[in-house]
C-alpha positions as CSV (number, residue, x, y, z in Angstrom):
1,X,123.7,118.7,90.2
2,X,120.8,117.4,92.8
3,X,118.6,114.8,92.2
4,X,115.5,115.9,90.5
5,X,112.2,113.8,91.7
6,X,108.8,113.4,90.4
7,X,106.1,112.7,93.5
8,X,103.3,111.3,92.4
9,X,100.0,111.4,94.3
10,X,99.4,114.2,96.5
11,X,97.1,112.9,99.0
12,X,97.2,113.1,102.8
13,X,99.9,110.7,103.1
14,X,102.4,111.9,100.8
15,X,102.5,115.4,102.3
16,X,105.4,114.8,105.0
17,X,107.4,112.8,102.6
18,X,107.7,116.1,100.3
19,X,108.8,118.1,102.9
20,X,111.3,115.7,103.9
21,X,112.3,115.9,99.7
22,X,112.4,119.8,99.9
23,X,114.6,119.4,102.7
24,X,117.4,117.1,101.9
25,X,120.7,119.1,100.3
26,X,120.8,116.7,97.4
27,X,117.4,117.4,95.8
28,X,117.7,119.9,93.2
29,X,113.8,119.7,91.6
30,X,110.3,118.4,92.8
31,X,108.0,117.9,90.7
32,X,103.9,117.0,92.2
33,X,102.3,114.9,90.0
34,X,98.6,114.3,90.3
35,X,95.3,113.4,88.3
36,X,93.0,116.0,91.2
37,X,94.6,119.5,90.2
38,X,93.1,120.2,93.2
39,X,95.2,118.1,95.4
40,X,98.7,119.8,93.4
41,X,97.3,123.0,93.8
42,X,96.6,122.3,97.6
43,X,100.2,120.8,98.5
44,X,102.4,123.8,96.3
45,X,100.4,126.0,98.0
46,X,101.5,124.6,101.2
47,X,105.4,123.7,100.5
48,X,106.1,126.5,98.1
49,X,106.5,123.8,95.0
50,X,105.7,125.3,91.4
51,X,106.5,122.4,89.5
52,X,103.4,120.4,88.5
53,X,102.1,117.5,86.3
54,X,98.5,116.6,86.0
55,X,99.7,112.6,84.8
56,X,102.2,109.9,85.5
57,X,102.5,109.6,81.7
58,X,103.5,113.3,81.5
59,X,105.9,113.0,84.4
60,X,107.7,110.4,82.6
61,X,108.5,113.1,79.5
62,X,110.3,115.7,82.1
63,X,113.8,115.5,83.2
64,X,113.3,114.0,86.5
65,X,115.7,111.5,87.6
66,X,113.5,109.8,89.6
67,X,109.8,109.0,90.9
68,X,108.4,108.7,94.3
69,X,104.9,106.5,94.2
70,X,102.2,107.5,97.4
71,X,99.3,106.1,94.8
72,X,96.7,103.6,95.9
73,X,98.2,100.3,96.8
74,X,97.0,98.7,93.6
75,X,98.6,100.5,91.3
76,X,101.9,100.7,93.0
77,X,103.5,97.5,90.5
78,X,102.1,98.9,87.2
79,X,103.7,102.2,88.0
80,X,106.9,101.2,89.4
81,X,107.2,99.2,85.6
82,X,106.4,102.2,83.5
83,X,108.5,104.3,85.5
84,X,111.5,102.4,85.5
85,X,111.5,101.1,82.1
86,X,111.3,104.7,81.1
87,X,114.4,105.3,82.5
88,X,113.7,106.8,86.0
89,X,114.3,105.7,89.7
90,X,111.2,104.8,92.3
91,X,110.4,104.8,95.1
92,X,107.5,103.0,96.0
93,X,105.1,102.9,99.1
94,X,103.9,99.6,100.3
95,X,103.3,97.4,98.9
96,X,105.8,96.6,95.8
97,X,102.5,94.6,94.4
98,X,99.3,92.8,94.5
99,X,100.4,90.0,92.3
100,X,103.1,87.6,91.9
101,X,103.5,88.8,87.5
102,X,103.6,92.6,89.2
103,X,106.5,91.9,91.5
104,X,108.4,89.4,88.9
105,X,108.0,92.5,86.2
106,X,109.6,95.0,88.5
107,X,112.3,93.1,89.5
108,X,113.0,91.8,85.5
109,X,112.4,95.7,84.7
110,X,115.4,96.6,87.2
111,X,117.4,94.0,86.0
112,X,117.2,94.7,82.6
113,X,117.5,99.0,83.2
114,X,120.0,99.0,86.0
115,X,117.7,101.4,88.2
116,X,117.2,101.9,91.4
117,X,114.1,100.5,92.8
118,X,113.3,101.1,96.7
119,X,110.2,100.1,98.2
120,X,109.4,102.6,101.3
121,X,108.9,99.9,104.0
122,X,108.9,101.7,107.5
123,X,109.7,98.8,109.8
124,X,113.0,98.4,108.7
125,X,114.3,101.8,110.4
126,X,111.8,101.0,113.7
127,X,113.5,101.1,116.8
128,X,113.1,97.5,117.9
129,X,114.1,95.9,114.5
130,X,117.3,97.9,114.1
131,X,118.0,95.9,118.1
132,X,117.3,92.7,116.8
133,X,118.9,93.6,113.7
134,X,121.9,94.8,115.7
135,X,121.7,91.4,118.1
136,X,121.9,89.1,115.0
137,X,124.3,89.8,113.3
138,X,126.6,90.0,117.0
139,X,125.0,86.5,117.4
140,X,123.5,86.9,120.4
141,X,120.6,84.9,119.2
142,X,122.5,81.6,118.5
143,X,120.4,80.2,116.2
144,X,116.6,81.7,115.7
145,X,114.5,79.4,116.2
146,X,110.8,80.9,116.5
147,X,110.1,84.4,115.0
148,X,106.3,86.1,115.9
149,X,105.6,89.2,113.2
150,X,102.0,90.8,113.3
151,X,100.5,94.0,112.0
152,X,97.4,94.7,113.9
153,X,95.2,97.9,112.4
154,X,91.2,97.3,113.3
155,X,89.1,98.9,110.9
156,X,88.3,101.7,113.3
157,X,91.4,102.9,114.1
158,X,91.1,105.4,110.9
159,X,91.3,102.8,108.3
160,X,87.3,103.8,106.7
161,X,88.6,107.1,106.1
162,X,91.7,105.9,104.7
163,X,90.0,103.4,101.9
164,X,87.1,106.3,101.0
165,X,90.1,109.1,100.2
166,X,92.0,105.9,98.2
167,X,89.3,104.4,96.6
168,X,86.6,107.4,95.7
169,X,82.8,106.3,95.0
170,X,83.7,102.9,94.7
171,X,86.0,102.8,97.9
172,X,84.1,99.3,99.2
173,X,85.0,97.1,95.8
174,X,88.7,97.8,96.7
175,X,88.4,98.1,100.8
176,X,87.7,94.6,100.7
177,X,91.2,93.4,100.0
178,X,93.0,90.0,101.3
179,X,95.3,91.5,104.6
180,X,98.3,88.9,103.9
181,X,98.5,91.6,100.3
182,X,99.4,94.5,102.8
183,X,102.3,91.9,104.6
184,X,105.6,94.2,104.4
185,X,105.2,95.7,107.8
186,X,105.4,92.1,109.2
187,X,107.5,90.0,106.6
188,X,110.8,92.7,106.6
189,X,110.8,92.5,110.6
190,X,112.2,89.2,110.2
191,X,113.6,88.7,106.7
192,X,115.7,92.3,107.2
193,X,117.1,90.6,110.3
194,X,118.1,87.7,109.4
195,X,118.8,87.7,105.6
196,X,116.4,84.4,105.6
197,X,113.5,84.1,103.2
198,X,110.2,82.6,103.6
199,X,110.0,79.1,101.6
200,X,106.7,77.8,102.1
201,X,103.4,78.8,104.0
202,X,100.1,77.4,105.5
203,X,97.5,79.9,106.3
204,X,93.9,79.9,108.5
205,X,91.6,82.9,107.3
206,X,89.1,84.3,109.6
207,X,85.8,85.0,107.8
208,X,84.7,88.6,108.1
209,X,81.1,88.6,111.0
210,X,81.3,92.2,111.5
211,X,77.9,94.4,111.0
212,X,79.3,97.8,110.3
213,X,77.2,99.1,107.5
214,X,79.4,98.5,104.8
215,X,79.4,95.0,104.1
216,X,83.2,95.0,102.9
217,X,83.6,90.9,102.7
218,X,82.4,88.1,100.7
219,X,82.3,86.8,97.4
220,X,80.9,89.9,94.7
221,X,81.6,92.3,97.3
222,X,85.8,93.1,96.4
223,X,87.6,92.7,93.8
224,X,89.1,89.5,94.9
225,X,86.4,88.0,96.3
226,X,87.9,87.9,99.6
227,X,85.6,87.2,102.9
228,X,88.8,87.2,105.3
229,X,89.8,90.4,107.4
230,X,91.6,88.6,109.8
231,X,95.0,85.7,108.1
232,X,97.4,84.0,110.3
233,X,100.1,82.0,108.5
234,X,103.0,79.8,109.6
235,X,105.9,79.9,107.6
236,X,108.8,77.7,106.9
237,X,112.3,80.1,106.6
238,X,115.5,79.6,104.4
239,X,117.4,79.6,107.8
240,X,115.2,76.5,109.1
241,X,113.2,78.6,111.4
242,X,109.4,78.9,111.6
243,X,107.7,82.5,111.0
244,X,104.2,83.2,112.3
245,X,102.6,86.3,110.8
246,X,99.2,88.0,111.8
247,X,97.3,90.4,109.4
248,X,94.7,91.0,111.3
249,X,92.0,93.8,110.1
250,X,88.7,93.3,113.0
251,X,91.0,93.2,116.3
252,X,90.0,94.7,119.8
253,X,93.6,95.9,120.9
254,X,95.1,98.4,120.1
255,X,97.2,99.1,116.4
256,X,100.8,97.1,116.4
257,X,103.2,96.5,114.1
258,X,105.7,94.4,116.3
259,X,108.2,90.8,116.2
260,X,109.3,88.7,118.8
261,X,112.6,86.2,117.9
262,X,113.7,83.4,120.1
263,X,117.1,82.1,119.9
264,X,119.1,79.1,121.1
265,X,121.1,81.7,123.1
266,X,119.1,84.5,123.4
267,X,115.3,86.6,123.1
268,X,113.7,89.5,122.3
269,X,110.1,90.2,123.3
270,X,107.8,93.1,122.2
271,X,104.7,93.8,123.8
272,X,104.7,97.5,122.7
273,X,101.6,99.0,121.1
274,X,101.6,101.1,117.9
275,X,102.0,104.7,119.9
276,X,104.9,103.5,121.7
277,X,107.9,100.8,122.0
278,X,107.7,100.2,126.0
279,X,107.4,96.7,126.6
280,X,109.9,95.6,125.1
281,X,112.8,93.2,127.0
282,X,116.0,91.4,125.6
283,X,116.7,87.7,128.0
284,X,118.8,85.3,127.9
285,X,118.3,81.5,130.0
286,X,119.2,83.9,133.0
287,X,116.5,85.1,134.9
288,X,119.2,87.8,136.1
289,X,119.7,88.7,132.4
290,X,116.4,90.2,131.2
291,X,117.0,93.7,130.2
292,X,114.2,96.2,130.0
293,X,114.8,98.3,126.5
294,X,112.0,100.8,127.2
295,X,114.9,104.0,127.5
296,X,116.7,102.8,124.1
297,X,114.0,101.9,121.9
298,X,111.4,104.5,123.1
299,X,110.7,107.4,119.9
300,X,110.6,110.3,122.3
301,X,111.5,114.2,122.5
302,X,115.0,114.8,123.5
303,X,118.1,117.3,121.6
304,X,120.1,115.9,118.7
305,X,123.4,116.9,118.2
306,X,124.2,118.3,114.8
307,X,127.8,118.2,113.2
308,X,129.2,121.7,111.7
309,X,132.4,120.5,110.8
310,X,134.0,119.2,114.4
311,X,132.2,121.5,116.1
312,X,128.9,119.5,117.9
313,X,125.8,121.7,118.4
314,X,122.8,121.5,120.1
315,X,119.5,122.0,118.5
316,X,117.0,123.3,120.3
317,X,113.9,121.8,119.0
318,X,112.7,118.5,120.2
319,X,112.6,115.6,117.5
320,X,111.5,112.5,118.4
321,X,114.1,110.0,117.6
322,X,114.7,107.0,119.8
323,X,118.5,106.7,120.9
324,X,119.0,103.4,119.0
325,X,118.4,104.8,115.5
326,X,121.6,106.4,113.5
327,X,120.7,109.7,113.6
328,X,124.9,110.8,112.7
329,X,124.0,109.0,109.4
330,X,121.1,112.1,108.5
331,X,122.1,115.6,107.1
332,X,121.9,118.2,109.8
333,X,118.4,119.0,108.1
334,X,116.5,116.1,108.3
335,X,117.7,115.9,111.6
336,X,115.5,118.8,112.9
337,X,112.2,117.1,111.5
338,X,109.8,114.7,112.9
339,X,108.1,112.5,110.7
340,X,105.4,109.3,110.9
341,X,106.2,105.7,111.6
342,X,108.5,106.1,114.3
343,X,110.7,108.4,112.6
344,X,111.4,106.3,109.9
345,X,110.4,108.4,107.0
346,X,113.9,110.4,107.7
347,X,115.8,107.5,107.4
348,X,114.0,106.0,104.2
349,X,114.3,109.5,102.0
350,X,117.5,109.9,102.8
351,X,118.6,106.2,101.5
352,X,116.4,106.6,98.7
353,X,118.3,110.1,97.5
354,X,121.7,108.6,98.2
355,X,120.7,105.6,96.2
356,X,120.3,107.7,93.2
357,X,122.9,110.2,93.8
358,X,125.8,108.0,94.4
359,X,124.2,105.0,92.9
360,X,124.1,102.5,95.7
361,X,122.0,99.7,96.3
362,X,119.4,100.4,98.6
363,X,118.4,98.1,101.6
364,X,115.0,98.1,100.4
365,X,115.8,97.3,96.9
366,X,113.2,95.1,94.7
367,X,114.8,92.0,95.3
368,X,114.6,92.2,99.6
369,X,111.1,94.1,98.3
370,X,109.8,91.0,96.6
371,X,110.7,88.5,99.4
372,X,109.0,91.5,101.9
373,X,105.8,91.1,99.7
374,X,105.6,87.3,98.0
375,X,105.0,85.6,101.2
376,X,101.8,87.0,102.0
377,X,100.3,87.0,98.4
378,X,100.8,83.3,98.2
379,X,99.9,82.6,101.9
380,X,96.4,84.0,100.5
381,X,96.5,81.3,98.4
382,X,97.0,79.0,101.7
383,X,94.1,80.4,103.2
384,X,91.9,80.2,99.9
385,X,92.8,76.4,99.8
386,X,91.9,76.0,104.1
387,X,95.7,76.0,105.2
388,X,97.4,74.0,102.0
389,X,101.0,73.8,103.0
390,X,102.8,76.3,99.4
391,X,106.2,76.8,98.2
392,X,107.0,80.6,97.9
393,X,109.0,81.4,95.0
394,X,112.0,83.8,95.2
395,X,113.9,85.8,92.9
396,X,117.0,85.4,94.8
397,X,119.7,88.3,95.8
398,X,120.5,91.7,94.3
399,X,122.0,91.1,90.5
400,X,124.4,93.7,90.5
């Protein structure tokens, strides 16, 4: 028997994530949960699914195993509670919360139920991670010294759009939010390299100036009050290194999610862009020994070879995987399907399914989840208080 999965929220960016769960051999139901029939109707239509739910509530009643949450970013920890303390698996897309009780409750709530929690973060699967990754733990850094994370996304790079299809007539009073409560894309660069966590935090905020019409900062204009669109925070590490992190929202350069790591023994530099990982350059205190990474951590067209039995074949059709990533580690299926985020959506379902089928611990899991996501709610705070210097807490390592 498969694993039978509940997705809930059928919006635009759920739609290759169920193709990618209607693909994998070990999914045996999917069930699309949504409060817009509309938006059910629209994505059966499309993948052929006949399973519906029109609430999370009624979801929770069927006999699916587990849930995969692509809901607005603010109801990501109240969901991920009711879900698992009713006895299902999640899945969550960033964030895992916007508040330090939300993340605390889902990480009490998985050690009290024993279920699997996995929060979706993309960057740990991106080319240039798994490298440093990879460097690490051969200790070819020496010691890390100096770690620079940064998630770049201006407002008009799509983002308007995005907040109007999340947030509906109202779309400014939640558009407004603080950028370190979207940090996961930066944070799990470094803390999935190293196993460090972030310990304390001063933060600068930049005070939204932009005229665009909508008026999105300021006190009585969010929810949370928030007039910052741009946060930079410096941040003490469990290993003894220092951690600067970017959220930046109002940016002239083009979208980035990116780290650089300085060791005593050795580097890694990005200066890659969001549509591509060229510019990227491992160096050591040899000039001769700077190596240019663009051909191993570029996501780019080229054959895979899929495994029928011993026998190797050749698929025809270009996927754009970059030659770093464990590809041997996919089913032949997912391996013929390109997906968002530099492929990493392949790699993410494909844990998350194993997770629940064999009952493994994900990488993502809530615990790695909560020190991806605490960091940049309290560095907030930081900013809030002009750069006080705040202890993060942490819920420590995986229970079980």
């Amino acid at each position: 028997m498969g694993v039978k999965i509940g997705v809930v929220g059928c919006g635009s960016f759920s739609r290759s994530f169920i193709n990618l769960f209607k693909a994998h051999p070990d999914v045996e139901k999917i069930v699309l949960c949504d409060l817009d029939p509309e938006k059910v109707k629209q994505r059966g239509a499309e993948t052929g699914i006949e399973n519906f739910s029109g609430s999370l509530d009624h979801l929770l009643e069927t006999d699916v195993d587990a849930v995969a949450l692509f809901t607005q970013n603010w109801l990501h920890g109240p969901q991920a509670k009711q879900a698992l303390l009713n006895g299902k698996h999640v899945y969550s897309a960033v964030p895992m919360g916007i508040t330090l009780d939300e993340i605390k409750d889902i990480v009490e709530a998985v050690e009290k139920t024993g279920n699997i929690y996995m929060m979706g973060e993309t960057s740990y699967y991106y080319p240039d991670v798994i490298y440093c990754r990879n460097k690490y733990q051969e200790g070819a850094f020496g010691d890390v010294v100096y770690t620079e994370c940064e998630y770049y996304h201006d407002w008009d790079h799509g983002l308007y759009d995005v907040m109007k299809r999340r947030g509906g007539d109202n779309w400014k009073w939640t558009a407004g939010g603080p950028p370190m409560h979207y940090p996961t894309h930066s944070v799990s660069c470094f803390v999935s390299m190293t196993g460090a966590y972030l310990t304390k935090v001063s933060c600068q905020g930049f005070s939204d100036r932009n005229k665009d019409g909508y008026d999105l900062y300021g006190e009585g204009k969010n929810e949370w009050d928030n007039s910052f669109s741009n946060e930079s925070a410096l941040f003490s590490a469990s290993d003894g290194s220092a951690v600067r992190v970017n959220e930046f929202r109002r940016i002239g350069y083009p979208g980035t999610v990116r780290m650089s790591v300085f060791g005593t023994e050795g580097s890694f530099e990005n200066k890659s862009t969001e549509s591509s990982k060229k510019g990227c350059s491992w160096m050591t205190k040899q000039q001769s020994e700077r190596i240019v990474l663009d051909d191993l951590l570029e996501c780019k067209p080229h054959a895979i070879n899929n495994t029928d039995g011993e026998n190797a074949v050749v698929d025809e059709k270009p996927v754009n995987f970059a030659k770093i990533q464990p590809v041997d580690s996919l089913p032949d299926s997912f391996k013929k399907m390109n997906s968002g985020h530099f492929m990493s959506h392949n790699f993410l379902i494909h844990e998350f399914i194993q997770a629940c089928y064999h009952r493994t611990m994900p990488c993502n899991n809530a615990w790695m989840a909560a020190r991806y996501t605490i960091p940049g709610i309290i560095a907030h705070e930081s900013a809030k208080r002009n750069g006080e210097l705040l202890m993060i807490p942490d819920f420590g390592n995986p229970k079980y």
